[in-house]
C-alpha positions in Angstrom: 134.4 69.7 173.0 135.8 67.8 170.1 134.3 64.6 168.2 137.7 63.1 169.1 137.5 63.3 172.7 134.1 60.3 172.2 135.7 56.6 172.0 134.2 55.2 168.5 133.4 51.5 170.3 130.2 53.4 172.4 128.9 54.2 168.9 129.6 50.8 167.9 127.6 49.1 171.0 124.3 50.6 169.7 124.6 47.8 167.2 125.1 44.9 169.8 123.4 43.7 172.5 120.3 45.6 174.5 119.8 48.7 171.9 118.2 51.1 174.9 121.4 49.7 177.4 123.8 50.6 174.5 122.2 53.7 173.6 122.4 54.3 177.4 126.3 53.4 177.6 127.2 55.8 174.4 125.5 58.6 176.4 127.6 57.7 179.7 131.0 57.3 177.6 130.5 60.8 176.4 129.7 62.0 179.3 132.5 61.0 181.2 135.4 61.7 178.8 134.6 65.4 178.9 137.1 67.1 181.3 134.7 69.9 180.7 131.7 68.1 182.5 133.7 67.3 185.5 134.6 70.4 186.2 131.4 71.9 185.6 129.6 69.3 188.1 132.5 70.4 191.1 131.7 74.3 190.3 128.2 74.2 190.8 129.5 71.7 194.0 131.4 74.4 195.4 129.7 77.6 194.2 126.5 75.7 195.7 128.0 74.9 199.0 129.5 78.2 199.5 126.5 80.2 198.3 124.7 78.4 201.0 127.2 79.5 203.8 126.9 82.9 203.0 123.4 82.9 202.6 123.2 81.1 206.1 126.0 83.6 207.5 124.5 86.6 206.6 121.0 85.7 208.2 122.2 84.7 211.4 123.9 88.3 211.6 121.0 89.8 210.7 118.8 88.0 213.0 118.9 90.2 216.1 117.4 93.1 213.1 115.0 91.1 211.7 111.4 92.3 212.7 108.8 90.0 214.3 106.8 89.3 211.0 110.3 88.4 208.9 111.4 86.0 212.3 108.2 84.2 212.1 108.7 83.6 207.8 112.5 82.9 208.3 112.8 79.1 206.8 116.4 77.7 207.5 116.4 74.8 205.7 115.3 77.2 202.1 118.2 79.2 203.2 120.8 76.2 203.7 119.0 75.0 200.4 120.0 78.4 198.5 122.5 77.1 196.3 120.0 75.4 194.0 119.4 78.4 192.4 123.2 78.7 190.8 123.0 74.9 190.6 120.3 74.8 188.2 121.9 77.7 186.1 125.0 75.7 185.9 123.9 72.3 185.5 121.2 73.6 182.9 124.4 75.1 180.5 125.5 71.5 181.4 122.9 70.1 179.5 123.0 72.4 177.3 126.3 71.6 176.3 125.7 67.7 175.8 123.5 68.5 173.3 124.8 71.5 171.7 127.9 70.0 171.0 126.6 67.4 168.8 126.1 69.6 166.4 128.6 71.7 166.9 130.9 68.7 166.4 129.2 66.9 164.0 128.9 63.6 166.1 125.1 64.2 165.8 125.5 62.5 162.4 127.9 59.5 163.6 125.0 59.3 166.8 122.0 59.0 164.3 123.9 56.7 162.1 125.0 54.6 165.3 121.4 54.9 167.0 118.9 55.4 164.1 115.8 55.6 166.2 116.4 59.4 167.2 113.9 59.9 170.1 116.0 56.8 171.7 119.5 59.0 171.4 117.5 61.7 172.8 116.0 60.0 175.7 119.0 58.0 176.7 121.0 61.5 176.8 118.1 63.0 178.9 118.2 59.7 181.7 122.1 60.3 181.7 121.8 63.7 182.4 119.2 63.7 184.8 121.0 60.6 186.6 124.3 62.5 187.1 122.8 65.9 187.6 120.6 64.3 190.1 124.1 62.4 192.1 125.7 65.9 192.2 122.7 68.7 193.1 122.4 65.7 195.9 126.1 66.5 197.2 125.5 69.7 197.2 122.3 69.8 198.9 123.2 67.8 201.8 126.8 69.3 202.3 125.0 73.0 201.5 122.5 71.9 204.6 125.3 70.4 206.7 127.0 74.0 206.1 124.4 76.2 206.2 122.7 75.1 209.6 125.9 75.3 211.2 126.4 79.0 210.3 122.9 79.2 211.6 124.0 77.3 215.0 125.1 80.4 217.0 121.9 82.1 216.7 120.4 78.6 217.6 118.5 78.7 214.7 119.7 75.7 213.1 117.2 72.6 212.4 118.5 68.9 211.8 118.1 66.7 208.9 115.7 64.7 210.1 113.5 67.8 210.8 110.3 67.9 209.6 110.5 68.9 205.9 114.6 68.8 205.8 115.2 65.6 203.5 111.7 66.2 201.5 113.3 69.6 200.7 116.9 68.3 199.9 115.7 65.4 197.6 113.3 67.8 195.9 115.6 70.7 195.7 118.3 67.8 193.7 114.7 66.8 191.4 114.0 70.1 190.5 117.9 71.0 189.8 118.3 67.7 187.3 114.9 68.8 185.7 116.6 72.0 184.5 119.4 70.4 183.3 117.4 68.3 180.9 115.4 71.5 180.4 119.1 72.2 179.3 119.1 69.2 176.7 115.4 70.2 175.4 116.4 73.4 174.5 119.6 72.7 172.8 118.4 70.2 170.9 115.3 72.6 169.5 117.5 75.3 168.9 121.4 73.6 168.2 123.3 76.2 168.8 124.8 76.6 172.6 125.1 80.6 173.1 121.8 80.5 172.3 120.2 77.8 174.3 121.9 79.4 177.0 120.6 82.4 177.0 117.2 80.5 176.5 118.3 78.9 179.9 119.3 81.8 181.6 116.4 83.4 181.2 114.2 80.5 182.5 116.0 80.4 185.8 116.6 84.1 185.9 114.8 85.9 183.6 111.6 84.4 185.1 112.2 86.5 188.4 112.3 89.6 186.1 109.6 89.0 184.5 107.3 88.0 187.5 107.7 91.5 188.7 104.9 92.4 186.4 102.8 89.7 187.6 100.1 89.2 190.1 101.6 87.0 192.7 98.9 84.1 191.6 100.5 83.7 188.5 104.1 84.5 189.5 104.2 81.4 191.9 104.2 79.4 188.7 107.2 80.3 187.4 110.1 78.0 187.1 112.6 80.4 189.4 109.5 80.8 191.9 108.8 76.9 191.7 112.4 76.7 192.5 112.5 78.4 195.2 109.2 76.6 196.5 110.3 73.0 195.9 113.2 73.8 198.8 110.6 75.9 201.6 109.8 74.1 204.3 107.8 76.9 205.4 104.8 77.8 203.1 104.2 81.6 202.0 101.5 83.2 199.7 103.9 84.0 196.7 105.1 80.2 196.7 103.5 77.0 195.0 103.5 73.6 198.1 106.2 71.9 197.5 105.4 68.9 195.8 103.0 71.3 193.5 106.3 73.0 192.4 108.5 69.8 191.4 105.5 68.9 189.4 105.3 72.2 187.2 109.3 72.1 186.7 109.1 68.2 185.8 106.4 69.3 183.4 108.6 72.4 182.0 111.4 69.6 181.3 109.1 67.8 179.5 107.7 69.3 177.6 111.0 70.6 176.5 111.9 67.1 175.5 109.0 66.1 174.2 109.2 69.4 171.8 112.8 68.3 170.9 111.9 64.6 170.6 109.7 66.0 167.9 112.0 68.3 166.2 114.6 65.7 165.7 112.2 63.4 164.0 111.0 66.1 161.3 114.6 67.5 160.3 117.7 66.7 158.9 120.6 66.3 161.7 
């Protein structure tokens, strides 16, 4: 991303008008005139959707080899709900760009010039992303689902949307997937440069997992990649936080990566 790909006049509206709406609009205009963010938000779409089917696919073969005990914990909404996990990985290094690029580009100087009250660049930036990441995890929640529990149809283990637990878990799944994105944003704004706010990022979606191998399973469940995983069960298990429990502790994560970053860009020069 280039600081000529941003239209000057959304840095100029911070000085007219509704400062939070303009501050609001800048954050929009840059996020639409990246090519870059388009493309990202129909990859994790499709890698989302089609993670889904063969997560869905593959269980439904299996079923007939599945033992009594793994029948009874099967949950075929989590498993139509899959893709979340890629989605938050990609929609995360979403936010992570946003942010990263401002310094890499230098805009960040034009932005606080523009916007002088920094926390108010930073929280507009956060509602955009968490708005737009929330619109696309949606689409690819619901069309993962639509997907997923026809793969599942054969074996007629397919549930429908207005199943007990189906929309809580899409809705959630799309909460918890925006939250990592401005998890994203936090941690690019604390640290400034991209590769390494990504890694940062791919190690609190994946890493976690690794990690939580070493743990007792009280503490494991609490996690960001466990909560995760719990915020899109229907069905509850040991290892796994409730579901509303879960969105909680990733809301939480996110902010108190923003709130970090809100504080960071306060204290230091841009």
């Amino acid at each position: 991303m280039s600081a000529t790909t941003i239209p000057s006049p959304a840095l100029r509206l911070a000085a007219t008008g509704s400062p939070r709406l303009a501050a609001l609009h800048a954050e929009w205009t840059k996020l639409r005139s990246l090519r870059s963010a388009w493309m990202t938000m129909a990859i994790s779409i499709v890698a989302s959707v089609a993670l889904a089917a063969l997560s869905a696919g593959s269980n439904a073969r299996d079923w007939k080899d599945m033992t009594a005990d793994e029948r009874l914990a099967f949950d075929p909404v989590a498993v139509s709900l899959i893709g979340v996990l890629f989605g938050a990985l990609v929609l995360g290094a979403l936010g992570v760009r946003t942010m990263s690029s401002e310094y890499s580009t230098g805009m960040i100087r034009s932005t606080a010039a523009a916007i002088p009250r920094r926390t108010r660049f930073l929280w507009s930036k956060v509602i955009v992303i968490a708005g737009t990441t929330f619109l696309v995890a949606m689409i690819a929640n619901v069309t993962g689902f639509v997907i997923g529990q026809a793969a599942l149809r054969g074996e007629d283990l397919d549930v429908s949307i207005t199943a007990h637990g189906s929309i809580d878990a899409i809705v959630a799944g799309a909460l918890a997937v925006s939250a990592f994105a401005v998890i994203g944003v936090g941690l690019a704004t604390i640290v400034k440069r991209a590769a390494i706010a990504n890694i940062l990022m791919a190690l609190v979606v994946i890493g976690g997992q690794l990690v939580g191998t070493a743990m007792p399973t009280s503490a494991r469940r609490f996690l960001p990649f466990n909560a995760l995983q719990a915020s899109v069960s229907v069905k509850r298990a040991d290892e796994l936080l409730s579901q509303g429990v879960a969105l909680g502790f990733i809301v939480g994560y996110a902010v108190v990566a923003v709130v970090v970053a809100a504080c960071l860009l306060q204290r230091r020069d841009v």
